[in-house]
N, C-alpha and C positions, 0 to 999 in steps of 0.2 A: 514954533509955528502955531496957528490958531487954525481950530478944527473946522469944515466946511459945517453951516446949518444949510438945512433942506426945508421944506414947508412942508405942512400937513399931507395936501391933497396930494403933493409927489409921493409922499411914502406911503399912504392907502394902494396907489395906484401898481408903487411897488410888489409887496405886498402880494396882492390878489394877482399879480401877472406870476408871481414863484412858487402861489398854489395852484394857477394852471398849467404852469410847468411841471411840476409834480405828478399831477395828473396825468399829462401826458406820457411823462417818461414809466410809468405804471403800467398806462394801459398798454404801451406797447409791449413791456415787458410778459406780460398778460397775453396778450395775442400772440409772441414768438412762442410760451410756453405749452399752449393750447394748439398750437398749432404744429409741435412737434408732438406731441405726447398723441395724437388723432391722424399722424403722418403715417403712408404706410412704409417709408425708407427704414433700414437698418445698416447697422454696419458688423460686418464679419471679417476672421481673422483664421489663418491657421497657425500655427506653431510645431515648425520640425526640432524633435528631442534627436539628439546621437550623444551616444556613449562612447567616447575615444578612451581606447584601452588597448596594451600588447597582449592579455589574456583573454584565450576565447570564450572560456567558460563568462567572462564578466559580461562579454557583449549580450550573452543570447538575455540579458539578466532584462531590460527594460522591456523586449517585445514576452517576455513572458506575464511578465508585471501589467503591460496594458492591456494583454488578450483575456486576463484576472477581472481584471478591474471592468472591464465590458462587460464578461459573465456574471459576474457578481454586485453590479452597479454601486457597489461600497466606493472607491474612489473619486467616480463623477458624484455621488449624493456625496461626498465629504467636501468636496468644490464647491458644490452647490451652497449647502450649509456655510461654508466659511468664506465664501465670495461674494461678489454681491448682484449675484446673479437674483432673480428672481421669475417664478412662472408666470411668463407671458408668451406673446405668441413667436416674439422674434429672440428670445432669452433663451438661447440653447448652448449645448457641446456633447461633443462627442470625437469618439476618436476615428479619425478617417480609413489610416490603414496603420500597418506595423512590418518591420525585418530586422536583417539582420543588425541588432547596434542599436536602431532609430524607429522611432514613433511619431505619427501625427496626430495634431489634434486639429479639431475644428472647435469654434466658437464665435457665438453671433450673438448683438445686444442692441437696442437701438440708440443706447448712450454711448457712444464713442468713450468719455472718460469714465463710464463704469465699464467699459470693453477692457479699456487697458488696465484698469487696476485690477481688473479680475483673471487679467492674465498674466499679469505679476502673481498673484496667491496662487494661479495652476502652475506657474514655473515653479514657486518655492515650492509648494506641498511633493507635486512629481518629484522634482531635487531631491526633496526628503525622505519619498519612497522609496528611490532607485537608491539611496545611499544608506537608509537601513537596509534594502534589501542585500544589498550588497555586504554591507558587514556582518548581517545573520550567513550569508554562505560563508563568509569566511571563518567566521565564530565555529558553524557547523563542523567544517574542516576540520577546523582545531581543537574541538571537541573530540570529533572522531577517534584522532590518533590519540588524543592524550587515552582515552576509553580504551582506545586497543594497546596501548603499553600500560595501563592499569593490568589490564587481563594477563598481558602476558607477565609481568611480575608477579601477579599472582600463582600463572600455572609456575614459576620458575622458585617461588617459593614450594609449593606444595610437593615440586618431582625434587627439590633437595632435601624435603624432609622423608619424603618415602626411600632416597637415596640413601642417607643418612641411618634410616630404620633399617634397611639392606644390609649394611654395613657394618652395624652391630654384632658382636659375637653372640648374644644371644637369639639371632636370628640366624646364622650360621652354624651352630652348633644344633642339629636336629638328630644327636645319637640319643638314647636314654638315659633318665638319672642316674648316677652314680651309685645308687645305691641298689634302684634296680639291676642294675649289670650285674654289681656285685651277688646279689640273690641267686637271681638266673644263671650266671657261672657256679656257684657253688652247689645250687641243685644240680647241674650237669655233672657235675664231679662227684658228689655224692650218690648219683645214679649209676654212673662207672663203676663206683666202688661196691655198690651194695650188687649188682650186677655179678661184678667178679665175684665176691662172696658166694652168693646165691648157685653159681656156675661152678664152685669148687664143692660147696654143701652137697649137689647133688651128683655130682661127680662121687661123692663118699657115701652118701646114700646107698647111691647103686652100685657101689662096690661092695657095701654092706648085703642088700639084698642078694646079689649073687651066690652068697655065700651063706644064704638062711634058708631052710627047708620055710616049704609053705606049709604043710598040714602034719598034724600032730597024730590025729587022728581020722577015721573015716565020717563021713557025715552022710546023714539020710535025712531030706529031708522030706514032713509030710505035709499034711492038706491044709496047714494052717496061713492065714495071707501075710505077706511080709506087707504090704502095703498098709493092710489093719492096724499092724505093732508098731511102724513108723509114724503114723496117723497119732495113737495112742500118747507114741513116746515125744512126740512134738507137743502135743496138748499136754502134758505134764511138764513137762519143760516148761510153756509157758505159766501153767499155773504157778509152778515155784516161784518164776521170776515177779510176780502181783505179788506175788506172798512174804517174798523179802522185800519189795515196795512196802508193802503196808506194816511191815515189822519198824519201817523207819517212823511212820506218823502213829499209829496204833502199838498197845501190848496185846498180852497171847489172850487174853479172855474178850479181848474186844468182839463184838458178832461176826464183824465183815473178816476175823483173821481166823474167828473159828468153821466160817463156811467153808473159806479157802482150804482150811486144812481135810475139810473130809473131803472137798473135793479131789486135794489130791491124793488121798487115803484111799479111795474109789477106784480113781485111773489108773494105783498103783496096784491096786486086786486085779483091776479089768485085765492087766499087761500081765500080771503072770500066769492068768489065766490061760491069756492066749500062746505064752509061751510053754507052757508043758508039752504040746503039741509035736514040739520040734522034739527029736533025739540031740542031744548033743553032742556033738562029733565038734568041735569047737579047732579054725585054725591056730597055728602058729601065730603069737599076737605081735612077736618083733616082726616077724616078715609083712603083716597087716599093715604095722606102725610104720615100717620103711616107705611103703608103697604109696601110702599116705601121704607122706611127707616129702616123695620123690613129685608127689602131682599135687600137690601145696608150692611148693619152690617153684615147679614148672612154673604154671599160672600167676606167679607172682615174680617171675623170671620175663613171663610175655607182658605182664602189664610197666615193668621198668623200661626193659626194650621200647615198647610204645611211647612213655613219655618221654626217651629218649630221645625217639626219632622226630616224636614232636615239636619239642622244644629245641633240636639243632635246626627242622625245617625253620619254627618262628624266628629264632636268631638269624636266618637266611633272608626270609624275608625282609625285617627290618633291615637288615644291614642295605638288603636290594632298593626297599624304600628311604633311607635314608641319601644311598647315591643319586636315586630321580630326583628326591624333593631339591638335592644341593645342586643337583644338573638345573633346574626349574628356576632355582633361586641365582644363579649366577648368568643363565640367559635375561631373567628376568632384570637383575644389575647394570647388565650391559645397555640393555634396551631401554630402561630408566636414563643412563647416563646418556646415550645417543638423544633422547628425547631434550633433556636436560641443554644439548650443545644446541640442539636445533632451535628449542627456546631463547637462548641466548644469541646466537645469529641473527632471528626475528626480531628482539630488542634494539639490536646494532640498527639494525635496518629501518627499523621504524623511528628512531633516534635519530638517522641523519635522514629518515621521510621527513620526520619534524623540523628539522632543521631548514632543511632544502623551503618547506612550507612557509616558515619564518622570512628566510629570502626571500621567498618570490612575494609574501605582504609587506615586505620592506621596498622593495624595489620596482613589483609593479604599479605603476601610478595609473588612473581613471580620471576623468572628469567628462562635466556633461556639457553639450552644449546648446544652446537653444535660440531658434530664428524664426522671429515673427515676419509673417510677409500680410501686412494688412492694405486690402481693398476696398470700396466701395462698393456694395449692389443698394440697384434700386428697383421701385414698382411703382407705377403709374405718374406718381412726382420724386423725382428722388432730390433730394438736398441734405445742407450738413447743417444739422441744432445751429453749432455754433456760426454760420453765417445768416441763420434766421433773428438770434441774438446782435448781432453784429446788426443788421440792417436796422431793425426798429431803434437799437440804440442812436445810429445814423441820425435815423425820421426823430426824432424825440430830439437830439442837437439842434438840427433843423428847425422846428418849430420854434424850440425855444428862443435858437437865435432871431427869427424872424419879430417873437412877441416881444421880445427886449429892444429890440434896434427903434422901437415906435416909443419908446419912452423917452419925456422931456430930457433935453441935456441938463443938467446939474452941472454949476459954474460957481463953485463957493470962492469968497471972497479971502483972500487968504492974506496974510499982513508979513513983507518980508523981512527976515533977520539978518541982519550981513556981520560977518565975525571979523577982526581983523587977525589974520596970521601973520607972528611973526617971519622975520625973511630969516632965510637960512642959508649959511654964509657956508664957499666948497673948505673944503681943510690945505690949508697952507703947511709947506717946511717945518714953519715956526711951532705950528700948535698940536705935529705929531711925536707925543712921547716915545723917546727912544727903549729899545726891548733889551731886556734883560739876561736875553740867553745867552748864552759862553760855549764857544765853540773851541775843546781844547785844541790842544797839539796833535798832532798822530803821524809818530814815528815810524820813519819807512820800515817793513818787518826784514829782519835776518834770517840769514840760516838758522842763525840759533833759537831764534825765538818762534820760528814757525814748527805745529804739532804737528806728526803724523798724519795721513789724514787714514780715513776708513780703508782705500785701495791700495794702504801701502802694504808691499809682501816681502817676505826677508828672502833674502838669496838662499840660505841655507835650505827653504823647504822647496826650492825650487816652483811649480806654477800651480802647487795647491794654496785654496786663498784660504786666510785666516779665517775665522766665525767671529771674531772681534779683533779690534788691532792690539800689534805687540804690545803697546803702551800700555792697554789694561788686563796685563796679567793676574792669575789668581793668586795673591799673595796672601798666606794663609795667616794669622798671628804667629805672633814668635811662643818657643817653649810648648806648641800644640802638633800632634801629627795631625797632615792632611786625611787620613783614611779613619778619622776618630767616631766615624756614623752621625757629625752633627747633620742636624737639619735646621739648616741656617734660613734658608725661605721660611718657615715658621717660626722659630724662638727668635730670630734675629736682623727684624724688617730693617731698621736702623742701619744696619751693618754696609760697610761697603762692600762686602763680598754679595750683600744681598742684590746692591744696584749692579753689580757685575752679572750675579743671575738673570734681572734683568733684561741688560742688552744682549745676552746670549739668549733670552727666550724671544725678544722682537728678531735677532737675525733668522733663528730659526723658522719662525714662523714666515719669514719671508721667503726664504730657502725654498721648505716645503710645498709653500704657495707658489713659487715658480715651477719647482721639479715633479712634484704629484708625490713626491714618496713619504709615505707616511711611518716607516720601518727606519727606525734609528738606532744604529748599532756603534756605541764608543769603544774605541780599539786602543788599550793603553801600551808604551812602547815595554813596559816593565811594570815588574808590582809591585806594591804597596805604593802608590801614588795619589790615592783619592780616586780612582772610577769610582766606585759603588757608592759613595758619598757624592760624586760627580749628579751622578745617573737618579739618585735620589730626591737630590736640591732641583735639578731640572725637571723633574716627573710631578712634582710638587706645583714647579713656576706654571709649567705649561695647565694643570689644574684646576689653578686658579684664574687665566685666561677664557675658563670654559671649554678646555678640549675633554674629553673622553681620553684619557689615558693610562695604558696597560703596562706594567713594567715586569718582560720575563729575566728571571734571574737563571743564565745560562751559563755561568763561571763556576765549570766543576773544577775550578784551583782551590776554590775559598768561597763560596755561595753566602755573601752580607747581606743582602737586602730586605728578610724576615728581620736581623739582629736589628737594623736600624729604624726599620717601621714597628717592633716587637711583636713579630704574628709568629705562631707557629711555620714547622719546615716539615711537617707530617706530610703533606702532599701538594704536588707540586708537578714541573715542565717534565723528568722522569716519569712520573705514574701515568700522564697523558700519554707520554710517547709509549707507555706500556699499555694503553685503554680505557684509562680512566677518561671520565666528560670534562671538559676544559672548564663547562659551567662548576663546578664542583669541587674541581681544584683552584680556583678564583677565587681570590681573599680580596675584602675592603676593609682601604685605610681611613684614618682616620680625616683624612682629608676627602672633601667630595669631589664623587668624579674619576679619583685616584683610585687605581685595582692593583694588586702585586699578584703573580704567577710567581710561586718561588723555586727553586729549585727541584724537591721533593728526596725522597729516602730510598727508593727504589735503587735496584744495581744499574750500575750506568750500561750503557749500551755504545757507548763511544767506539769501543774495538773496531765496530763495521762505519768505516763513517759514511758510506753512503746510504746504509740505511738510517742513520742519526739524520744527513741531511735531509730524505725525503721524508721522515717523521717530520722533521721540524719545521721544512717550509710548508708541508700540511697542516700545523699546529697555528703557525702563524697567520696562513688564510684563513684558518677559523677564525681568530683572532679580531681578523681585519672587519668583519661582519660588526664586530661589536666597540670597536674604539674608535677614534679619529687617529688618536697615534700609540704609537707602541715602539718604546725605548727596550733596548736587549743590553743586560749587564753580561759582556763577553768577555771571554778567558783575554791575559793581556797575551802579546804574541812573544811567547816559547819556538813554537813552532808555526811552518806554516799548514801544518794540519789541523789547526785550533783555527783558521780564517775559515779550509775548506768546509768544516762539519756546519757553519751556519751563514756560509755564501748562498746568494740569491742576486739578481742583476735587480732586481728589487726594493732590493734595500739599500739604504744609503750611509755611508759609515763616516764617521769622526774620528782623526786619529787623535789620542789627548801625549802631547809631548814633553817632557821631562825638561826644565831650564837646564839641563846639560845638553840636552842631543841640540847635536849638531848640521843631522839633512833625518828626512826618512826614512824608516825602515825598508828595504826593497822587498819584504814578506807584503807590504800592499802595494805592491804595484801593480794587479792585476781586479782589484775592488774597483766599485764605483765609490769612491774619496768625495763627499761633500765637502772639507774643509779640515782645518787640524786645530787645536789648540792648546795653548804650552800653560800645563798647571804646576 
């Protein structure tokens, strides 16, 4: 084609009429924006928050948070700040009213689309409040208890170490040393003896004096003082006794041993001075001597007596204080251990508070939800921005079209090109290539050649249905026992025992997805068949599918499933059923996901099986809190007391059948029977 030419004066004309279109479309725009921004219309909006929750504590949670956030204007100033609010006269919020659950808010703007962005940021921020606030109570919560089962282990430490100090024989043993005893009894004994002595001495004493005259002679005496002479013969006495002191440190010519001596050279003149006085009439000196010696023993008779008495009273007493302190200390034992239980009750307690806690932030769900109801007000003109935009854009069309439609027509002269196409001829017979493909034979099927299909069930098990069909049996290698603890789902992906795992973990899971039961219990018809190697490869598959899966080892014939995963069997389904925390006895494998409960070491408790059963269906609701499923390695069936101790309508059981049996065992005819499988 050849391009249209225009002439000069057309395009000038051009031109200038698309810069007064410009123009126009300007001004207008210019006048709608002037003339909202001077309007006195706005637009407001309210916004009802509710909190839907089954917890009431959660509901009071938002009208406490917005009657905060009023008093404190922290919330509305953080809106303000991060919205795009701004201080004017119709730029407001606030919150209208509040109850239970639900909050309103007001907000007013004169931009309509800064209205609603801004009450998108007051939904999120709010959203973000209530739901930290929310998870700080719950934080708190959980805080709480963990703080009060701190404390109480603590006191339960502290009263079994004072328990413990109780206990000790040296805290029990409050007689006296041994050597003391020994002291203090042989002084008793020794006071006995000299006693006796003493009681016999003067018993012969005064046999003696009886039989001794007292005076020799007569005696006169006269005006001389006996007091004076006593006096006399006491100070000469003592002077001797200095005098043989200084004989030790001093000789005889020394001064201090020569004064001594005249002094006592003096006292001894002074003394016979004074004795001349008396006549001598002097008594009997043996009957003197007796007399003497009868009131020496006395007096020495009464002071053994004395310590006698003394020392059996002390031994009395102690012994009296030793039975209080052991009375004291064995109340005091008692009241310790009482304290001790009470401790331990409150642990219990507070352990399944926490528990119960965990539940209820597992299970109770919140969410908030929020409803804009926006209106129009107006004041003396009210309108909307966007139809004041709308009109002048209108008026600015308008004009424009008017100023365009006055311009000369343009008729460019154009030079036509004509192509010839060739014709195009339909397809005949002749010139479609015949196709290539080969459509074989397909021979009508036989008996023989048609497979099983999925819903085929053999007579012998009568209308329980297989978990996979007979065809694909677990056929183990030759020269291997099945119970050998492989774990074929891991070393042996290749394997066809592996793609057997497999389609027994898609049935399963189908299973469960229809029935709800999440408790899977394999029931073998005999032992030594591969359960625990069964239960293991499967606890594995399901795994690695993403389930949460628990495997408790309940087969107190033979308890495999530590041996096969190689975890210790220190504690285990026993120690729980005895009080141990489930969390504690819970082993992880090396597989994720995967957890084993083993059996544990404890004495069985099997004897009562109704209290084994309500331990264990206790054990396994715990259980269910924390896994999607939970596989049970069960005794094979001996008896059918081995079904009762871990029956539950519940759970749902597999029976694993032996390629000899020939129908089922009648010991599960009264189970919920998922299906059977012949290994």
């Amino acid at each position: 084609m050849i391009k249209p030419s225009l002439d000069q004066g057309t395009t000038k004309n051009l031109k200038a009429k698309a810069i007064a279109f410009a123009v126009i479309l300007l001004f207008s725009f210019l006048t709608a924006y002037f003339f909202n921004a001077y309007s006195p219309s706005y637009f407001s909006t309210k916004i009802l928050f509710r909190v839907i929750t089954t917890d009431n504590d959660l509901a009071d949670v938002f009208p406490s948070l917005t009657e905060a956030a009023v008093s404190e204007k922290d919330f509305l100033a953080a809106l303000r700040k991060s919205s795009e609010f701004s201080p004017g006269k119709h730029e407001n919020i606030s919150v209208v009213s509040t109850g239970r659950g639900s909050a309103t808010v007001a907000m007013s703007s004169k931009d309509p689309y800064k209205l609603e962005k801004s009450v998108d940021e007051f939904v999120r921020i709010a959203t973000d409040k209530v739901y930290y606030k929310i998870n700080n109570i719950r934080k708190l919560e959980n805080d709480a208890l963990l703080q009060k089962l701190a404390l109480i282990d603590k006191n339960i430490l502290e009263t079994t170490t004072l328990l413990e100090k109780l206990n000790t024989p040296a805290s029990t043993d409050l007689s006296l040393p041994q050597n003391a005893q020994i002291i203090k009894k042989n002084e008793i004994t020794e006071l006995k003896l000299n006693i006796a002595q003493l009681k016999d001495k003067i018993a012969l004493a005064e046999s003696k004096l009886s039989a001794t005259p007292q005076n020799t002679t007569s005696q006169t005496i006269v005006s001389s003082s006996p007091a004076k002479i006593k006096k006399l013969q006491n100070e000469l006495t003592d002077e001797q006794e200095q005098l043989r002191i200084l004989f030790r440190t001093y000789k005889e010519k020394h001064p201090r041993v020569i004064e001594k001596t005249q002094n006592i050279k003096a006292l001894e003149k002074e003394l016979a001075k004074q004795t001349k006085n008396i006549v001598k009439s002097s008594p009997n000196r043996e009957y003197e001597r007796l007399k003497q010696l009868i009131k020496h023993d006395s007096a020495l008779l009464a002071q053994f007596e004395k310590r006698l008495v003394d020392l059996q009273k002390s031994e009395k007493q102690a012994l009296e204080t030793v039975i209080e302190k052991k009375a004291e200390l064995s109340e005091q034992y008692f009241e310790t251990e009482s304290k001790l239980e009470t401790f331990k009750n409150l642990k219990l307690a507070t352990q399944n508070e926490l528990e119960i806690l965990k539940v209820k932030h597992e299970t109770v769900k919140f969410s908030i939800e929020s409803n804009k109801q926006k209106r129009e007000m107006y004041q003396k003109i009210g309108h909307d921005p966007r139809l004041s935009y709308l009109i002048c854009f209108a008026t600015a069309l308008i004009l424009g079209f008017f100023l365009f439609t006055k311009t000369a027509e343009i008729k460019p002269k154009t030079q036509e090109i004509t192509a010839e196409l060739p014709d195009i001829k339909e397809p005949t017979a002749d010139t479609v290539e015949p196709s290539h493909i080969e459509i074989p034979d397909v021979e009508e099927p036989t008996a023989d050649t048609v497979e099983p299909t999925h819903n085929e069930k053999p007579v012998i098990f009568g209308d329980s249905e297989p978990l996979i069909p007979k065809t694909l049996k677990f056929e183990y290698p030759q020269n291997e026992t099945v119970c050998d603890g492989r774990l074929f789902s891991i070393n042996e992906p290749n394997s066809e025992l592996y793609r057997l795992y497999e389609k027994l973990t898609e049935t399963i899971q189908v299973k469960t997805a229809q029935s709800g039961i999440r408790v899977l219990v394999p029931i073998a018809s005999k032992p030594k068949i591969g359960q625990s190697t069964w239960v293991a490869n499967l606890g594995v598959m399901l795994a690695k599918q993403g389930y949460t899966v628990l495997l408790i080892d309940s087969n107190h014939y033979g308890p495999a499933l530590h041996k096969i995963f190689d975890l210790p069997n220190k504690v285990g389904v026993l120690e729980v059923l005895n009080g141990e925390n489930i969390i504690n006895a819970t082993q992880k494998t090396e597989t994720p996901d995967l957890h084993l409960l083993s059996y544990g070491k404890s004495p069985d408790i099997s004897g009562d099986s109704s209290e084994y059963t309500e331990k264990f269906n206790r054990l396994v609701n715990i259980a269910r809190r924390r896994a999607d499923i939970i596989i049970v390695d069960s005794p094979y069936l001996e008896t059918e007391q081995d079904i009762v101790r871990i029956s539950d309508p519940s759970f749902g059981f597999i029976y694993l059948a032996d390629t000899a049996d020939k129908e089922l065992s009648p010991k599960v005819a009264n189970i919920n029977l998922m299906g059977y499988l012949v290994i």
